[in-house]
Each structure stands twice: as C-alpha cells, then as structure tokens.
Backbone atoms as SQL, in Angstrom:
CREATE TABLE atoms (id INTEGER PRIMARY KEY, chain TEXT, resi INTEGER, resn TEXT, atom TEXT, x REAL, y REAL, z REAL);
INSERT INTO atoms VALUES
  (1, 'A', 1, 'UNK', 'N', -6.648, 2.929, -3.774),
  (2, 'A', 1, 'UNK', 'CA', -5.906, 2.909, -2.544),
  (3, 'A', 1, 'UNK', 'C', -5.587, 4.302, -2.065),
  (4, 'A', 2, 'UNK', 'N', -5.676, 5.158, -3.040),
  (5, 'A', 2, 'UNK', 'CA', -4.752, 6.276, -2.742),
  (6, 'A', 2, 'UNK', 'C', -6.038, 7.473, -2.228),
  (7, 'A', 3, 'UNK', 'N', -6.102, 8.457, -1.111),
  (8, 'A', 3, 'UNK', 'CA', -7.081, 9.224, -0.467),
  (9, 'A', 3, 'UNK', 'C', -6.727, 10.035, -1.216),
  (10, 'A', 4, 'UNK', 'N', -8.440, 10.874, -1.546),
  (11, 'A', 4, 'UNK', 'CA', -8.023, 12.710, -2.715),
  (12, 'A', 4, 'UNK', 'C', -8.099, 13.371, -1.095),
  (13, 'A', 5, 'UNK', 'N', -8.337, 13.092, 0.120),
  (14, 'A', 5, 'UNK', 'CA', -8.142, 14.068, 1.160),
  (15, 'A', 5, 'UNK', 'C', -9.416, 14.588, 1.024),
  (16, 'A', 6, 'UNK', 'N', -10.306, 14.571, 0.648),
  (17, 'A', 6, 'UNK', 'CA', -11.953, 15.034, -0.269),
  (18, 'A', 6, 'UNK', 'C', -12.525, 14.277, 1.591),
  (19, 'A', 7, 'UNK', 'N', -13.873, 15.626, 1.856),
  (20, 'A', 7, 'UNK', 'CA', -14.583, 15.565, 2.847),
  (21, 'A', 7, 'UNK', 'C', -15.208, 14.119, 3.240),
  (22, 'A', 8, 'UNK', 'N', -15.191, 13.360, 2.059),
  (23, 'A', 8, 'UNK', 'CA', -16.139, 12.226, 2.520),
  (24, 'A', 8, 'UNK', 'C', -15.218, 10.807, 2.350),
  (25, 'A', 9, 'UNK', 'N', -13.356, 10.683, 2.298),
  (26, 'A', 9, 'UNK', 'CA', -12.826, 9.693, 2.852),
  (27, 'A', 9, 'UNK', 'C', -13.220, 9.459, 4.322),
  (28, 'A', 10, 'UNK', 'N', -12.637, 8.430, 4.204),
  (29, 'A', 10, 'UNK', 'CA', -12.877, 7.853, 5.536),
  (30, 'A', 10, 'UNK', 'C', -11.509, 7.571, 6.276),
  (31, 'A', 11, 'UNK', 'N', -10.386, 7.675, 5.481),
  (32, 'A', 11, 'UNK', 'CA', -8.757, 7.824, 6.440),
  (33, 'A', 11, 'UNK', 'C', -8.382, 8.361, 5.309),
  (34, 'A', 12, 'UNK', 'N', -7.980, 9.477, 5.699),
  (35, 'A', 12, 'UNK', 'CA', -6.812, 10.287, 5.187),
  (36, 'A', 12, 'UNK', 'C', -5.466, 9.890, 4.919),
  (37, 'A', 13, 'UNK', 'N', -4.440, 10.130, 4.010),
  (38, 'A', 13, 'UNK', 'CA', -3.461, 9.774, 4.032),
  (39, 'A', 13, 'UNK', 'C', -2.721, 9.879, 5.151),
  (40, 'A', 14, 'UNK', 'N', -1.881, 8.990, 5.549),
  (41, 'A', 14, 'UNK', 'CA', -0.764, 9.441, 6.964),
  (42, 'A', 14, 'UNK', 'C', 0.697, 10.040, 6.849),
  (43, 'A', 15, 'UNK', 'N', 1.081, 9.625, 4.888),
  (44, 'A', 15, 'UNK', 'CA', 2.404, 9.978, 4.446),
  (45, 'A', 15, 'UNK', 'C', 1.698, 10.641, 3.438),
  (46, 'A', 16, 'UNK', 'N', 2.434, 11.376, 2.951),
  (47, 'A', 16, 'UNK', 'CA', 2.279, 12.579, 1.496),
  (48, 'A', 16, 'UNK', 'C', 3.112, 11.548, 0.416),
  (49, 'A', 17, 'UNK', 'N', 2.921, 11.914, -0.498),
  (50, 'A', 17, 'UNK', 'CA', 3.002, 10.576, -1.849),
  (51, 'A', 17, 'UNK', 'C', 4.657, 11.188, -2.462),
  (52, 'A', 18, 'UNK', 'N', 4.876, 12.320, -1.581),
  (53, 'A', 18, 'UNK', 'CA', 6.779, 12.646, -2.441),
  (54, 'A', 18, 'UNK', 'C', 7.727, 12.378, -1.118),
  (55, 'A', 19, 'UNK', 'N', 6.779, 12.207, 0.058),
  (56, 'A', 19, 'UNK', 'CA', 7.599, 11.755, 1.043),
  (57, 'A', 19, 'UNK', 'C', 9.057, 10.443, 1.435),
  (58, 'A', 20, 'UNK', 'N', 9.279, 9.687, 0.129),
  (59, 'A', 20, 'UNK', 'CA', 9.441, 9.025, -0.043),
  (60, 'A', 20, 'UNK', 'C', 10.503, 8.432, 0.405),
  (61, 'A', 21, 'UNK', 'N', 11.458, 9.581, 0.730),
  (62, 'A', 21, 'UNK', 'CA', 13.172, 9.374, 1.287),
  (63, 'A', 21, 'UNK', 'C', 12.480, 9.069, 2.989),
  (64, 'A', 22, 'UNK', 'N', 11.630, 9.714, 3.401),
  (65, 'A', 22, 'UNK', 'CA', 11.668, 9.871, 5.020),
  (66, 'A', 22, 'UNK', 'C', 12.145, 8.453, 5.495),
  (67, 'A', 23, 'UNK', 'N', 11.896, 7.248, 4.635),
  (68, 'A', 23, 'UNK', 'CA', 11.749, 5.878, 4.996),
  (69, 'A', 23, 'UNK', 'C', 12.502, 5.204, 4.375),
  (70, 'A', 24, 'UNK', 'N', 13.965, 5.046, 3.948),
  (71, 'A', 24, 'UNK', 'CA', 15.047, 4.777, 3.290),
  (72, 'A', 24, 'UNK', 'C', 15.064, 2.873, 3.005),
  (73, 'A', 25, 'UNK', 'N', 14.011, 2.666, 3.811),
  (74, 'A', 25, 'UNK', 'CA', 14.134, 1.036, 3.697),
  (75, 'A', 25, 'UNK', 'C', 13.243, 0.718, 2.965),
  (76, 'A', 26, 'UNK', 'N', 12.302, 1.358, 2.889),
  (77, 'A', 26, 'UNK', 'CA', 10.667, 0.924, 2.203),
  (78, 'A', 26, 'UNK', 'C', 10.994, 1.583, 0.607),
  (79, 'A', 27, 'UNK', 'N', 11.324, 3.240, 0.694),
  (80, 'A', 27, 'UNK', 'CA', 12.187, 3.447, -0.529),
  (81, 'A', 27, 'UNK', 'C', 12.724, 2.306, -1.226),
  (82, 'A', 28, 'UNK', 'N', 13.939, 1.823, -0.595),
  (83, 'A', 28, 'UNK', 'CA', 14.379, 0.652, -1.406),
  (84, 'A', 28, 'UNK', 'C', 14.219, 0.061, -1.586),
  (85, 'A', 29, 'UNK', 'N', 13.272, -1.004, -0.683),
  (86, 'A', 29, 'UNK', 'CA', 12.745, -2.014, -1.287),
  (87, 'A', 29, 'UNK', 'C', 12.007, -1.686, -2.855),
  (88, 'A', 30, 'UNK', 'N', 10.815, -0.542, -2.867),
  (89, 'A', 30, 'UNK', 'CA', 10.198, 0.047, -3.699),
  (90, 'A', 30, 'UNK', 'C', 11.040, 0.297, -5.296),
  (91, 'A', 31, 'UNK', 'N', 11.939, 0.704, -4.972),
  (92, 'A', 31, 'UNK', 'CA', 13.124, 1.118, -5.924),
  (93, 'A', 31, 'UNK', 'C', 13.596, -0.434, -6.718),
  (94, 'A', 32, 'UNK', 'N', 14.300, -1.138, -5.763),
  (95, 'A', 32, 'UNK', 'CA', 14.803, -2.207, -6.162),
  (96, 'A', 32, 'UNK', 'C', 14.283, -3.361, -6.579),
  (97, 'A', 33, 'UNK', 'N', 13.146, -3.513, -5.707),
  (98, 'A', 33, 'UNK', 'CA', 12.292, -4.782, -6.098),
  (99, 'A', 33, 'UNK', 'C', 10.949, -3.960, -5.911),
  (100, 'A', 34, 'UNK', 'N', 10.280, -3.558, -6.401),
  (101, 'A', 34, 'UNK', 'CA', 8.902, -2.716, -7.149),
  (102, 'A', 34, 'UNK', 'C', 7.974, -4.032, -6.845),
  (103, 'A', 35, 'UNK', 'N', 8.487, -5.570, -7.438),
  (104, 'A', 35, 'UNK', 'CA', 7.049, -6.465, -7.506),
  (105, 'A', 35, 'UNK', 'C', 6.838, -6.677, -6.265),
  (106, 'A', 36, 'UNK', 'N', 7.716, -6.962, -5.089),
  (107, 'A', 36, 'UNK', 'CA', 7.752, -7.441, -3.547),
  (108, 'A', 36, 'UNK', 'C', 7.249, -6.536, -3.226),
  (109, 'A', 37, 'UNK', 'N', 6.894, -4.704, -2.968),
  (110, 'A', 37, 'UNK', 'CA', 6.166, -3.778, -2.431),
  (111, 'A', 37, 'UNK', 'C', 4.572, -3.891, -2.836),
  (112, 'A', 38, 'UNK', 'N', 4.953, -4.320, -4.125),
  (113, 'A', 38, 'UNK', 'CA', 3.264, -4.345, -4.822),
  (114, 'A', 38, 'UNK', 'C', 2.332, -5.694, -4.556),
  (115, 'A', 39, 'UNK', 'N', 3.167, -6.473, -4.011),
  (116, 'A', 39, 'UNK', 'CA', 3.000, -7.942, -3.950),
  (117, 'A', 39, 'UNK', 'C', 1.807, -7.984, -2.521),
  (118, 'A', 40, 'UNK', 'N', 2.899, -7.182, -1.674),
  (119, 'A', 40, 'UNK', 'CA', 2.682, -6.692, -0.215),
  (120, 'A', 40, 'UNK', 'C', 1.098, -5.867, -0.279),
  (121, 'A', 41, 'UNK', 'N', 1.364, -5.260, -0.419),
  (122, 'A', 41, 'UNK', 'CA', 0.402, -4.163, -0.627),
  (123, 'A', 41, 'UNK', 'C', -1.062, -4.632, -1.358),
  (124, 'A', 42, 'UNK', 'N', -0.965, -5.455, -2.497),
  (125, 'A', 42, 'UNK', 'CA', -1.742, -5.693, -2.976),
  (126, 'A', 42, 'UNK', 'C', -2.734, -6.981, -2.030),
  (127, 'A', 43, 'UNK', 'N', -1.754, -7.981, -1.616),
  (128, 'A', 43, 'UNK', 'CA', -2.082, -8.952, -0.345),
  (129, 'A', 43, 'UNK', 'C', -2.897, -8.510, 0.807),
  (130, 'A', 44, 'UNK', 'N', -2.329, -7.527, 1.440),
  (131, 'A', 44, 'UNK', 'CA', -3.252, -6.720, 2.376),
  (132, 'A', 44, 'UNK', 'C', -4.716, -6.255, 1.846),
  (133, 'A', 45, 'UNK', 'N', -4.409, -5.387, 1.078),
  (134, 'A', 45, 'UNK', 'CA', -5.914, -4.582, 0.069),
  (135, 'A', 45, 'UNK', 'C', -6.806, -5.700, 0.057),
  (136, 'A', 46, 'UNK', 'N', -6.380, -6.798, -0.523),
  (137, 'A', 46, 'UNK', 'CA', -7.245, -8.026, -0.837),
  (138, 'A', 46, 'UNK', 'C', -7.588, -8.829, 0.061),
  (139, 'A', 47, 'UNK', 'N', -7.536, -8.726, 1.166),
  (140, 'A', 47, 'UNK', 'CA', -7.434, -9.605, 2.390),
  (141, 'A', 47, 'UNK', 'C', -6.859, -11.035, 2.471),
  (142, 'A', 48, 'UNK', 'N', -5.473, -11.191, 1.303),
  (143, 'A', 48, 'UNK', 'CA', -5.367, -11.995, 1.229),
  (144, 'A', 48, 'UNK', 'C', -5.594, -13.157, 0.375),
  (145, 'A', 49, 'UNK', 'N', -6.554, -12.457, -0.579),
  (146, 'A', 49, 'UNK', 'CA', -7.059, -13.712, -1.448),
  (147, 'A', 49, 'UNK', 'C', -6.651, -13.705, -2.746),
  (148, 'A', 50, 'UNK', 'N', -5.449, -13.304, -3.219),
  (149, 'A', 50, 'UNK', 'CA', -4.503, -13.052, -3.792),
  (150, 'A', 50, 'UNK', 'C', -2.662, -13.261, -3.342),
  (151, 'A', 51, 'UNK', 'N', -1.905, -13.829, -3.444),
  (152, 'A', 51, 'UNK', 'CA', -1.095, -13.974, -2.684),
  (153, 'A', 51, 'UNK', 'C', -0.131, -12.776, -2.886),
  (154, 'A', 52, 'UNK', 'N', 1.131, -12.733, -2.307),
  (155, 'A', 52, 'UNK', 'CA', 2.354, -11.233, -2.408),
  (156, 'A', 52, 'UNK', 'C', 3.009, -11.699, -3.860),
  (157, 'A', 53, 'UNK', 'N', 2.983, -12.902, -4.276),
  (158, 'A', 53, 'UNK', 'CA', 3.959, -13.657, -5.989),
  (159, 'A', 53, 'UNK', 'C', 2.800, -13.088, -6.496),
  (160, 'A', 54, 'UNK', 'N', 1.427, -13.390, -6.467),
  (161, 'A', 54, 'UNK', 'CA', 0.246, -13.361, -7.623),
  (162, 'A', 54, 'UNK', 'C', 0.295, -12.090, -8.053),
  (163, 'A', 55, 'UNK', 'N', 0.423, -11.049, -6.698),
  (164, 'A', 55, 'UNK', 'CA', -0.124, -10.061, -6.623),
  (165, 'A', 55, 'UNK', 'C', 1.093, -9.192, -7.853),
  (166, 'A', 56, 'UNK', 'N', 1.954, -9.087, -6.968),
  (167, 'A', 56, 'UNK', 'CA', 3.259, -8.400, -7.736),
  (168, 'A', 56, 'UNK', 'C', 3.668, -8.795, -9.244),
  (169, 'A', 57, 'UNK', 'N', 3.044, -9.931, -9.875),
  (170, 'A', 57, 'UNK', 'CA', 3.356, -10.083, -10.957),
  (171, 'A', 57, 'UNK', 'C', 1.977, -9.275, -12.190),
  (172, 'A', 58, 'UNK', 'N', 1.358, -8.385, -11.289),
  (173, 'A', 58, 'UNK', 'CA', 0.536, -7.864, -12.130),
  (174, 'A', 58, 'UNK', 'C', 0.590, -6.431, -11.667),
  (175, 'A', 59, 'UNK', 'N', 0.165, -5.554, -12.725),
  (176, 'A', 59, 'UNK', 'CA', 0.516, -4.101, -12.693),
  (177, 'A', 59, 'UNK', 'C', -0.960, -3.694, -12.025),
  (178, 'A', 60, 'UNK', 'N', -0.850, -2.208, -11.223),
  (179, 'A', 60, 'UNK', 'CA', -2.218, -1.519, -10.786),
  (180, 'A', 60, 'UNK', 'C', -2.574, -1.145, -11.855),
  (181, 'A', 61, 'UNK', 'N', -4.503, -0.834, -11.734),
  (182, 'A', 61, 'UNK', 'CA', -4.604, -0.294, -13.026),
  (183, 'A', 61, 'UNK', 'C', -4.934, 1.292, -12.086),
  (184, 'A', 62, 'UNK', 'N', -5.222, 1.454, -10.925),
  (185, 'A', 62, 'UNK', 'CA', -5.856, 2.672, -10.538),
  (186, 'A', 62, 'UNK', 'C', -4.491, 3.564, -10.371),
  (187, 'A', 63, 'UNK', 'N', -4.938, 4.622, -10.266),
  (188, 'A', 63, 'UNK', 'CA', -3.837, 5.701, -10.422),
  (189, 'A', 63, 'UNK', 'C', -2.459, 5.119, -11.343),
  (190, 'A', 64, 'UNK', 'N', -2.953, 4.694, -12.144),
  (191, 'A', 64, 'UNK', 'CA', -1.424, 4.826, -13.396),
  (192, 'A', 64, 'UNK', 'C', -0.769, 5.903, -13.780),
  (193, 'A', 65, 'UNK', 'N', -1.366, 7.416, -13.575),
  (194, 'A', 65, 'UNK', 'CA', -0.628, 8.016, -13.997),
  (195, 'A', 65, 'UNK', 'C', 1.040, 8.434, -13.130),
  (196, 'A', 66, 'UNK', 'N', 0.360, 8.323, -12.062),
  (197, 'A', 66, 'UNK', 'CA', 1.465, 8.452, -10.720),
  (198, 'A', 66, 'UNK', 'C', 2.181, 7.014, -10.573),
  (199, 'A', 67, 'UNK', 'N', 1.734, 6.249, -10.791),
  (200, 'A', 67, 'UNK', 'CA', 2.620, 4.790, -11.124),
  (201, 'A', 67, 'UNK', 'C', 3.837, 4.547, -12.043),
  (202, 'A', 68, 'UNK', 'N', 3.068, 5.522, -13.256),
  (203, 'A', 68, 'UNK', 'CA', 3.793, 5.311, -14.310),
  (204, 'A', 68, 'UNK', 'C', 4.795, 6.178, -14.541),
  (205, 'A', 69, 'UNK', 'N', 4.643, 8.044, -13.666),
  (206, 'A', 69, 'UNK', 'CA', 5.505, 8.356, -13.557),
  (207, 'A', 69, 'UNK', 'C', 6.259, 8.661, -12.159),
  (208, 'A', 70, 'UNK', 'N', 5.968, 8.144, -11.251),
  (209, 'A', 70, 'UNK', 'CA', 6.392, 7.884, -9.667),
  (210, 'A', 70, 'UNK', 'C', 6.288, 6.603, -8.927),
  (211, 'A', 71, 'UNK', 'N', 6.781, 5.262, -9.605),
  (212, 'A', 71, 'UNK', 'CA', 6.421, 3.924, -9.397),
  (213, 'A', 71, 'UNK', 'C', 7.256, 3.746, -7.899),
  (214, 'A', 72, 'UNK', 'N', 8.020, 4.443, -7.439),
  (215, 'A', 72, 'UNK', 'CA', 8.722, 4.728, -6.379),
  (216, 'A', 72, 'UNK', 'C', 8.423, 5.246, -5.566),
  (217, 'A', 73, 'UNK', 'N', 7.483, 6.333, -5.397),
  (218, 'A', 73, 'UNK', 'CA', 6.757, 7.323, -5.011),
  (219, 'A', 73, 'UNK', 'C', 5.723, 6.633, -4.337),
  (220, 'A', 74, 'UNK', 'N', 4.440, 6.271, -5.198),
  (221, 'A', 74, 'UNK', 'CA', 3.632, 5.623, -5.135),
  (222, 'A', 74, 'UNK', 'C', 3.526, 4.623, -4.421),
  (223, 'A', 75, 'UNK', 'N', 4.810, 3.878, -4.386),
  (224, 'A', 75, 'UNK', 'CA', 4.805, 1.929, -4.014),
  (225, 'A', 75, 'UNK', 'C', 4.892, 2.790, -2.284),
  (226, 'A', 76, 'UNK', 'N', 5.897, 3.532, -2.048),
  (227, 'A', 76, 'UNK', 'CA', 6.447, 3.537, -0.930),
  (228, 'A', 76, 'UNK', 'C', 5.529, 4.585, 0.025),
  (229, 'A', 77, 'UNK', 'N', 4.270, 5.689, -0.460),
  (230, 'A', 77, 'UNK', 'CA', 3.429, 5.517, -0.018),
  (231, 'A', 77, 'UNK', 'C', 2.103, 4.658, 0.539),
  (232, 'A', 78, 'UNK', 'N', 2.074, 3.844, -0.603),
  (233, 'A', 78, 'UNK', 'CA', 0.928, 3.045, 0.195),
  (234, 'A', 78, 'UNK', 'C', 1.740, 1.628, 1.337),
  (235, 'A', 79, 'UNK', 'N', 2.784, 1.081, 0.857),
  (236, 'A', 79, 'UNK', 'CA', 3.112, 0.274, 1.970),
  (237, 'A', 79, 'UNK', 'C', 3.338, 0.983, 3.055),
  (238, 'A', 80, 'UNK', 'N', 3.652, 2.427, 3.173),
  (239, 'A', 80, 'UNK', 'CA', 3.962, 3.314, 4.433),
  (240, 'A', 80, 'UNK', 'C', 2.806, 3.528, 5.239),
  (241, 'A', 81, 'UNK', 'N', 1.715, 3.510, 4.577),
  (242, 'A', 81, 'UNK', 'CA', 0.911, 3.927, 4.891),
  (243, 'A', 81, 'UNK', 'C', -0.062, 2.875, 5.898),
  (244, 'A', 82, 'UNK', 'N', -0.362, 1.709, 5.117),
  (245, 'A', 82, 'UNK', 'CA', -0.739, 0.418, 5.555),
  (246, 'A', 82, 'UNK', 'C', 0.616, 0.171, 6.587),
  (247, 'A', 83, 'UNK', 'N', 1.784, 0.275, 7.052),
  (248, 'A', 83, 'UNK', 'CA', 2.367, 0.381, 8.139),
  (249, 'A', 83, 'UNK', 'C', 1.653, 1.052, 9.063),
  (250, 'A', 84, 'UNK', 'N', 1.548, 2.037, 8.979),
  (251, 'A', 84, 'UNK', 'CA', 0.839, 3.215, 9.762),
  (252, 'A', 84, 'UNK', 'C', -0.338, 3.008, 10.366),
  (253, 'A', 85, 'UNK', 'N', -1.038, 2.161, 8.988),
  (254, 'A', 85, 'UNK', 'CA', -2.293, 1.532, 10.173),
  (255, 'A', 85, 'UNK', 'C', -1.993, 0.097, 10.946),
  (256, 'A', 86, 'UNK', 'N', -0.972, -0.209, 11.265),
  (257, 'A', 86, 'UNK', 'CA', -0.864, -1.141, 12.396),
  (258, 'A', 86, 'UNK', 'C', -0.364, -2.258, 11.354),
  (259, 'A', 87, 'UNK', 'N', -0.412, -2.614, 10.647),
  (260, 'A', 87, 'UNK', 'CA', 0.064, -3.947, 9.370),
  (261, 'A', 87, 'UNK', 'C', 1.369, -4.388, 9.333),
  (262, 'A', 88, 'UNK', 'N', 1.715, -5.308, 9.477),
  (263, 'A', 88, 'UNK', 'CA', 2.598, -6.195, 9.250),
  (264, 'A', 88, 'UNK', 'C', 2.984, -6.218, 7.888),
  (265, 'A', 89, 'UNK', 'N', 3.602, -5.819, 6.899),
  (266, 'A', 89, 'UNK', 'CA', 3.924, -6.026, 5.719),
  (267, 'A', 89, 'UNK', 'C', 4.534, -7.233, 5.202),
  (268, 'A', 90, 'UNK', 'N', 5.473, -7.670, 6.300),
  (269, 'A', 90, 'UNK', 'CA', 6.171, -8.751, 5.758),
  (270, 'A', 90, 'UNK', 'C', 5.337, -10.440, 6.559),
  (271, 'A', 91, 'UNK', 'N', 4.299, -9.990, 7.071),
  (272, 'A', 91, 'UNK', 'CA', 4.114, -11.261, 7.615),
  (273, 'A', 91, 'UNK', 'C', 2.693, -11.909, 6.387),
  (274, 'A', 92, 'UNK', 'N', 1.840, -10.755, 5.606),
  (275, 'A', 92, 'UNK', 'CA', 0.662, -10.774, 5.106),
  (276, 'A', 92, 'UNK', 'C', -0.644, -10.840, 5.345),
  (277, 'A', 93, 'UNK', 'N', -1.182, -10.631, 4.720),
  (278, 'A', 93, 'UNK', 'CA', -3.226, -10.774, 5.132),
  (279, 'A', 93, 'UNK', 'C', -3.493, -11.728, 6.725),
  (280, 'A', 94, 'UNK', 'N', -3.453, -13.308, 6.106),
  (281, 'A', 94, 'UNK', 'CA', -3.551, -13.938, 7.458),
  (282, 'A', 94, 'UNK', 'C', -2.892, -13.435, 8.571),
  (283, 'A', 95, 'UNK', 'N', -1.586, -13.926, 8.265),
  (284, 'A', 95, 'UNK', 'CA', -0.502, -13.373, 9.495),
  (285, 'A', 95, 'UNK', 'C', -1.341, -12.134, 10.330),
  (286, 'A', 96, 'UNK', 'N', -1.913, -10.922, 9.821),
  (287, 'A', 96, 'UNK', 'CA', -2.189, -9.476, 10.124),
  (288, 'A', 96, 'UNK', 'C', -3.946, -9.845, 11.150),
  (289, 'A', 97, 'UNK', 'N', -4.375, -10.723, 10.617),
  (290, 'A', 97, 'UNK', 'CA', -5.464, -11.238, 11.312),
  (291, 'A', 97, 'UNK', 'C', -5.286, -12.342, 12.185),
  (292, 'A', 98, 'UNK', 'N', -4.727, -13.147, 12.129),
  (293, 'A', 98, 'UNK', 'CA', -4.269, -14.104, 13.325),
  (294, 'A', 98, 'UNK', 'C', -3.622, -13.062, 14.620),
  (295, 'A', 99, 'UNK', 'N', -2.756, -11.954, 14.167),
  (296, 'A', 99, 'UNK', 'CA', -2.112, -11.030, 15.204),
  (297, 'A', 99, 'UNK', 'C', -2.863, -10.223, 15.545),
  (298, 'A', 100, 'UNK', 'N', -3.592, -9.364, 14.679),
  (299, 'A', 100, 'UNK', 'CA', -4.581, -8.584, 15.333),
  (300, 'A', 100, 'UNK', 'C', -6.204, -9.359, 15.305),
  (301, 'A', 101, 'UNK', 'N', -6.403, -9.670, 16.571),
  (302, 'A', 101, 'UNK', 'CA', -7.604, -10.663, 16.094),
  (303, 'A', 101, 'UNK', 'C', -8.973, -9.699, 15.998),
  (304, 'A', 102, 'UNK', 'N', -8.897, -8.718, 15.801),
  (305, 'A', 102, 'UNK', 'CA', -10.089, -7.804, 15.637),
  (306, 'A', 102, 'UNK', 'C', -10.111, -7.251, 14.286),
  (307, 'A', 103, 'UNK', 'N', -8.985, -7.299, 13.190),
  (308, 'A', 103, 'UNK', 'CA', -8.887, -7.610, 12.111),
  (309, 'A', 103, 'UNK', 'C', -9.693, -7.960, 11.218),
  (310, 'A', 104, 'UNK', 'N', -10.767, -7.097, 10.596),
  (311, 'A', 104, 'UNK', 'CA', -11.993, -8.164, 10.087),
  (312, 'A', 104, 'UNK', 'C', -12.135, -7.392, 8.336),
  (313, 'A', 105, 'UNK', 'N', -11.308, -6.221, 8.244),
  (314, 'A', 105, 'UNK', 'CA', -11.537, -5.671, 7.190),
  (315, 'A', 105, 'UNK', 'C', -10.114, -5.022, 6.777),
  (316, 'A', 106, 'UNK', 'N', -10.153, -5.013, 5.408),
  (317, 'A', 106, 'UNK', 'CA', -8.747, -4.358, 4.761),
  (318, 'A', 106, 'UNK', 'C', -8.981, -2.786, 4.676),
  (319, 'A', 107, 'UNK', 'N', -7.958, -2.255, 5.038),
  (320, 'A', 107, 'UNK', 'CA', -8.443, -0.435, 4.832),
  (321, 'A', 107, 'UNK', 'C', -8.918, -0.062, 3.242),
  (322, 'A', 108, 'UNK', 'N', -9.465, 1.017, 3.693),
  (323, 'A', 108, 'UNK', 'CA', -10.626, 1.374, 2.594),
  (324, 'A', 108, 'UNK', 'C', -9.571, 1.844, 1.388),
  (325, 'A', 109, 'UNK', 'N', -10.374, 1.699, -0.093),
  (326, 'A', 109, 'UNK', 'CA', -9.147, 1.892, -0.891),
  (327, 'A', 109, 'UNK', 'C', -10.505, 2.566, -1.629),
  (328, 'A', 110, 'UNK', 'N', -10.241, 3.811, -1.683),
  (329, 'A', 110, 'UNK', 'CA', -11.335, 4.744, -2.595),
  (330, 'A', 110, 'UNK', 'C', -9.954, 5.670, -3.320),
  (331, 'A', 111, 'UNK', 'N', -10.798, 6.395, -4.143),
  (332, 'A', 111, 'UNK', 'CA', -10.086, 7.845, -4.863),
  (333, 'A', 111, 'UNK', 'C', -9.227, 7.629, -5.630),
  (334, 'A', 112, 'UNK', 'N', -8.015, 8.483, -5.586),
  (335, 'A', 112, 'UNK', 'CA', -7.098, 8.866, -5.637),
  (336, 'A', 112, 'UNK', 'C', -5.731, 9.549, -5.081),
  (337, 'A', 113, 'UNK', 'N', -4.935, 10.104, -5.117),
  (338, 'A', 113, 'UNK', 'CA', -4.055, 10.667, -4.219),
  (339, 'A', 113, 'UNK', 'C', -4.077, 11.470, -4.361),
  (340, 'A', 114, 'UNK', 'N', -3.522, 12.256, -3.126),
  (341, 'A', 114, 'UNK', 'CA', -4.156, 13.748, -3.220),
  (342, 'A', 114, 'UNK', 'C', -2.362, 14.333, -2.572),
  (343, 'A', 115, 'UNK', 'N', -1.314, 13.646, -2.081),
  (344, 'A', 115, 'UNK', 'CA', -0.703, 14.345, -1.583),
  (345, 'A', 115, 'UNK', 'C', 0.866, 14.613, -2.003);
C-alpha cells in the first residue's frame, strides 16, 4: 500500500507517514480502535471482497516494520490517503462504486513507504 516515491509509482503519497496529528480524527480512530482503520482500509484495497470485521481481525503482513513500530502512524496514513483519493471510508468498497460510478479499480498498492 505504502509508495517508496521511486520513479516508476504510479501515485505518490499525498500525506507523509509522521504526519499523523494533522488529522486528529483519523489519528484516533487509528489509536483507539486500530482494527476499524485496518478493517477500512483493507476493504477498499480489496475491492471489497473481504469485509471491514474480516479485514481488521487480521494483521498486514507488508511493511511490518513500520506497523510494528508506528501502528498509528501507518493506519492513519493510508486511510488519509485513500481519503485523498476521493473514498468514502466509512461507507466501503461497494458503497465507493455505487457513488462513484466510474470506480472500476482499487488504488495501486506497490512498495513501500517512503515518507
């Protein structure tokens, strides 16, 4: 999920990965309930074919090291980010394609993080 910023992504990050206070709501959610951000996040990535309960009750395996020591950090970049590209967080996959009906693909999830 996370962009190294490397010549051949295809979207760049839109938030930096310590940015984390700028957004005091997504922070907390992230902080407080960790499985509901990952739940989210993971739902989108998947287009859905995973639900936000399925999703959140299982750990990432990509970038663990920043997970494991910035699980706060991390969560509240990529749901910020998938905001950023137009996403509905709280409505999910369908919801995000029924609303945007041109909706046909989940953003690209290559690399690592770079920011």
């Amino acid at each position: 999920m996370h962009s190294s910023g490397g010549p051949h992504d295809e979207a760049p990050w839109s938030v930096g990965f310590c940015d984390c206070f700028s957004d005091i709501k997504t922070c907390c959610m992230a902080c407080l309930c960790p499985c509901i951000a990952f739940g989210r996040i993971s739902e989108i990535v998947d287009k859905g074919s995973t639900s936000c309960g399925a999703s959140g009750a299982r750990e990432a395996c990509g970038d663990c090291i920043r997970h494991l020591y910035c699980e706060i950090c991390a969560l509240t970049q990529e749901y910020r980010e998938l905001q950023n590209r137009g996403l509905d967080m709280s409505i999910g996959w369908h919801a995000n394609v029924e609303k945007n009906q041109g909706l046909a693909m989940a953003p690209v999830v290559e690399k690592g993080m770079s920011k």
